[in-house]
C-alpha positions as CSV (number, residue, x, y, z in Angstrom):
1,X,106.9,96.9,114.3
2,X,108.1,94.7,117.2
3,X,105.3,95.7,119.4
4,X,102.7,94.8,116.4
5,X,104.1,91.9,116.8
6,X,103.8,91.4,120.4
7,X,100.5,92.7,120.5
8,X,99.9,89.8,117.7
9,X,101.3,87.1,119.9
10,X,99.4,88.3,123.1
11,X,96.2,87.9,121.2
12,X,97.6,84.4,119.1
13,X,98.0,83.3,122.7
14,X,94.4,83.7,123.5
15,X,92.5,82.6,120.9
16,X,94.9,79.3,121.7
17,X,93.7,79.2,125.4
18,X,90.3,79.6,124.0
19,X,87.4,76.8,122.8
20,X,88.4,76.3,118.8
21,X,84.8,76.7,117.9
22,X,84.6,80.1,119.4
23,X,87.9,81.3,117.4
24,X,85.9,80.4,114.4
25,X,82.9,81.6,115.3
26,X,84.8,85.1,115.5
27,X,86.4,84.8,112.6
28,X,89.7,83.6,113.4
29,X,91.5,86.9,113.5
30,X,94.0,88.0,115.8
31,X,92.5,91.3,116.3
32,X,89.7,89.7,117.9
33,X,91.0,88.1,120.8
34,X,92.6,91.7,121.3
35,X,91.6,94.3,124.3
36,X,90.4,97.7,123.9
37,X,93.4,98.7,125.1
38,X,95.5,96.9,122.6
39,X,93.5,97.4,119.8
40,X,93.8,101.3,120.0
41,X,97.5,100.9,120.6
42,X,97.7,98.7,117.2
43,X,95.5,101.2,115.7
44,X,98.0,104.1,116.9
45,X,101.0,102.1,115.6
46,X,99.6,101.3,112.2
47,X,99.0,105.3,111.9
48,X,102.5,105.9,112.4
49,X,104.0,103.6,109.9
50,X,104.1,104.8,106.2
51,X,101.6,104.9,103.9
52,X,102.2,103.4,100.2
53,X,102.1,106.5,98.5
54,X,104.6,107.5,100.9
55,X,106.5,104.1,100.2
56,X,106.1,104.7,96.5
57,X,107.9,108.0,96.7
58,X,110.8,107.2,98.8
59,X,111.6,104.3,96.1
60,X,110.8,106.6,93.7
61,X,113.6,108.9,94.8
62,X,116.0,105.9,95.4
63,X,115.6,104.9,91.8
64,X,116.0,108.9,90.8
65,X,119.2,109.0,93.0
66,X,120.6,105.5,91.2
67,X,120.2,106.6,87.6
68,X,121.8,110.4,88.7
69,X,124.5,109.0,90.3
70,X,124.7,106.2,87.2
71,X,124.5,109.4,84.5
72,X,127.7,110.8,86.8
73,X,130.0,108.0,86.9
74,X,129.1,107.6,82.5
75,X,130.2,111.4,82.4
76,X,133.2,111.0,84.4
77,X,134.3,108.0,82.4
78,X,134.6,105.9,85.2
């Protein structure tokens, strides 16, 4: 995630440098004041993070593990 973000800032830092107009002209975007180079590293970091579903599931099992563990300390009398 920190190199997102530097790859972010890199590209925030050029669109600065650069004529307003032309920055709205492109859109505005931070991707677009990105290299190649960066962009496929951006697009190789953003694969690597996880997807929703895969979000969805961990917190899924989190909330699984809270209401077992909840259910054991009910049993136990605690």
């Amino acid at each position: 995630m920190i190199r997102l973000n530097e790859l972010t800032a890199l590209a925030d830092e050029r669109s600065r440098k650069g004529d307003g107009l032309f920055a709205a002209l492109l859109g505005g975007a931070s991707m677009d004041f990105m290299t190649k180079e960066e962009l496929a590293e951006r697009h190789e970091l953003m694969l690597a993070l996880p997807t929703m579903a895969e979000e969805r599931e961990a917190a899924r099992q989190r909330v699984q593990e809270r209401i077992r563990n909840r259910r054991k300390r009910s049993e136990a009398g605690v």
